[in-house]
N, C-alpha and C positions, 0 to 999 in steps of 0.2 A: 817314107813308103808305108810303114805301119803307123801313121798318121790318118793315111789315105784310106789303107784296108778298111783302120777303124770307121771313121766314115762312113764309108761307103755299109758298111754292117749295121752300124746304128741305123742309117736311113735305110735300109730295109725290111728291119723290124717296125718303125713306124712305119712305112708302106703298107706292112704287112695287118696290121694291128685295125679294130675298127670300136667304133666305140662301143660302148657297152648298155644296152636297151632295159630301161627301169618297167619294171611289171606294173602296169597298169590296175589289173582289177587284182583287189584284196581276195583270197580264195576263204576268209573266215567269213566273209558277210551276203546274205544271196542278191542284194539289192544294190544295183551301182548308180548316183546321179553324175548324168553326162555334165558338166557347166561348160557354155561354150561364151563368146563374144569376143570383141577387143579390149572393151570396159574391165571384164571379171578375169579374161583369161582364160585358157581352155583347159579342162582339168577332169579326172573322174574321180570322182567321192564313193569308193566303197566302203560306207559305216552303216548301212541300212539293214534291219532285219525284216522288212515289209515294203510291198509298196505304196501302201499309204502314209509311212511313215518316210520317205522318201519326198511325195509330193507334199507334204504338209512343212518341209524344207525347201522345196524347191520353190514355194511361193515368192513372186517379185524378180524372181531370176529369170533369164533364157538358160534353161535347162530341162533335162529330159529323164525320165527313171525308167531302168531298164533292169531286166532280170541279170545275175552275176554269171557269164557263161563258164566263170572258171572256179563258181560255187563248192567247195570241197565239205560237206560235214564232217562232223566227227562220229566216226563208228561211234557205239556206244558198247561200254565193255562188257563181254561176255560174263554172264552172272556164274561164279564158281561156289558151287555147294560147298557148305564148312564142311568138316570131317569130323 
């Protein structure tokens, strides 16, 4: 009977459970290339800091450069006067 419980408890934490979604666009870089095909595989390259530097990569491929929507800079630190 506590055979059964256990069971039954396990498979409803996996019921419960869903996989886990990989972050797509890199938030360091403003420039993502889309690659798409059967050939290359489908994939986004966020290492771009331009988008010319982007399409100067993307030559020979089916892919696409697009701005990073989840683009985050880095504040730049507030300058503290010496004392």
């Amino acid at each position: 009977m506590r055979l059964l419980g256990a069971l039954l408890l396990a498979l409803g934490v996996l019921w419960m459970t869903r996989p886990a979604s990989a972050q797509m666009y890199d938030p360091r870089y403003p420039v993502c290339m889309h690659v798409y095909g059967m050939l290359v595989g489908e994939r986004m390259d966020c290492v771009f800091t331009s988008l010319e530097q982007c399409q100067a990569g993307a030559v020979g491929l089916p892919a696409t450069c697009l701005v990073n929507p989840y683009y985050a800079p880095r504040s730049a630190r507030p300058h503290r006067p010496e004392r």
